[in-house]
C-alpha positions as CSV (number, residue, x, y, z in Angstrom):
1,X,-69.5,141.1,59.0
2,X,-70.3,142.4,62.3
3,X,-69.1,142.2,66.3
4,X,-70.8,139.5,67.8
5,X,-72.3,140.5,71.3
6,X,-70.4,138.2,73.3
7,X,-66.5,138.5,71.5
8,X,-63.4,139.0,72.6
9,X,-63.2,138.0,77.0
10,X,-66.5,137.9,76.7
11,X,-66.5,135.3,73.8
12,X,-69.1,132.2,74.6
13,X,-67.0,128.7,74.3
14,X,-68.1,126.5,71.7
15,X,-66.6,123.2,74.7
16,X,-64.9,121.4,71.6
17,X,-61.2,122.8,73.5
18,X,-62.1,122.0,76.8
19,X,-63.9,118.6,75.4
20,X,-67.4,119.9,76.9
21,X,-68.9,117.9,73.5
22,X,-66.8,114.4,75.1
23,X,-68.5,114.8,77.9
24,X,-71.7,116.7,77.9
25,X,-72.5,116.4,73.8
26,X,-76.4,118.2,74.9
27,X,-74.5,121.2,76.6
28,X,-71.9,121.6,73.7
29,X,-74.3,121.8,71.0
30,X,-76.4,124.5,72.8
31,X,-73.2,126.8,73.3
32,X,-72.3,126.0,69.3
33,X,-76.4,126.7,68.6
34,X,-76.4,130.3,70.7
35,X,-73.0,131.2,68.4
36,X,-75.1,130.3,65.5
37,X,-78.1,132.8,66.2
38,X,-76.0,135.6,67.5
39,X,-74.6,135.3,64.1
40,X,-77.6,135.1,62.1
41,X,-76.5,134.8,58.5
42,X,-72.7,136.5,58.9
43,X,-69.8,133.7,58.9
44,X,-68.2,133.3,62.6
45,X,-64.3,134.0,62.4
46,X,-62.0,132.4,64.9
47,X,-58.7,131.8,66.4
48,X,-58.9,128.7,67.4
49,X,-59.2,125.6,65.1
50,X,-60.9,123.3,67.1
51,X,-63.7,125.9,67.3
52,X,-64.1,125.9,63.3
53,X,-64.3,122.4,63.2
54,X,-66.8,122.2,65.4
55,X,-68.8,125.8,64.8
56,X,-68.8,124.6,61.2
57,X,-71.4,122.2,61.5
58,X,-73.8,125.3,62.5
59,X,-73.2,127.3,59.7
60,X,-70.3,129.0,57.9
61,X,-67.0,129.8,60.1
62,X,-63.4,130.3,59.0
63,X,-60.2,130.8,60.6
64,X,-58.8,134.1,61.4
65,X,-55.5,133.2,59.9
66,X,-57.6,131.9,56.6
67,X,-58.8,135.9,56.5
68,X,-55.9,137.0,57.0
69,X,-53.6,135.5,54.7
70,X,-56.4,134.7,52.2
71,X,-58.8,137.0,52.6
72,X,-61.1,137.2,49.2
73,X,-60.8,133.0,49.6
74,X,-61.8,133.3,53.3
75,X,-65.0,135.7,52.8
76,X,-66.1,133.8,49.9
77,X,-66.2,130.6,51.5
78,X,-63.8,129.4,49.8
79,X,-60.8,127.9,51.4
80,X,-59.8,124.5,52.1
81,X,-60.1,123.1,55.5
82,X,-56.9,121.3,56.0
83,X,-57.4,118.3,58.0
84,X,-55.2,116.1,60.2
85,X,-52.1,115.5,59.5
86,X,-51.7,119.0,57.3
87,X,-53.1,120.9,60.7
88,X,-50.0,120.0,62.2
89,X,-47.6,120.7,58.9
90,X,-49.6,124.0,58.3
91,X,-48.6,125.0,62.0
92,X,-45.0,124.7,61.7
93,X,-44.9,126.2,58.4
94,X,-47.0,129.5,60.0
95,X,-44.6,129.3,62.8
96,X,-41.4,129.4,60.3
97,X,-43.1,132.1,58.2
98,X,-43.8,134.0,61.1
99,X,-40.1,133.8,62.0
100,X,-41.0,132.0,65.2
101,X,-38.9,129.0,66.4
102,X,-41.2,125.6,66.3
């Protein structure tokens, strides 16, 4: 896995946080698309769950908590993608494990 070009502040937004894809589906999918190629074949690792959800439909992406608590699952493609309500559960659990008040 490599550094993307644009990572970190300079990080593209894929719009599914700031609901570009509600609003402007053509726009979205073109930010989501230019992640994609400047990609190429490596997986896309985020923070931020929304942006897995919606980057996955592009090509492979996992969750940076995914590699790190998981990481052979996480770089083999292998690990569950909890959906609603367990998003929420697995949250609060993090936050209890993490020691942080939730």
């Amino acid at each position: 896995m490599s550094k993307m070009k644009n990572s970190g502040k300079k990080t593209l937004c894929c719009g599914e946080g700031g609901a570009v894809g509600f609003h402007n589906p053509g726009f979205a999918r073109t930010w989501s698309l230019k992640r994609k190629k400047r990609a190429g074949e490596d997986m896309m690792v985020t923070y931020c769950a929304g942006c897995v959800g919606f980057l996955s439909r592009q090509g492979p992406t996992i969750h940076l908590a995914d590699v790190l608590f998981e990481p052979e699952k996480a770089l083999a493609g292998k690990t569950r993608v909890s959906r609603t309500p367990m998003t929420y559960l697995n949250r609060i659990l993090l936050k209890r494990r993490l020691g942080k008040k939730g």
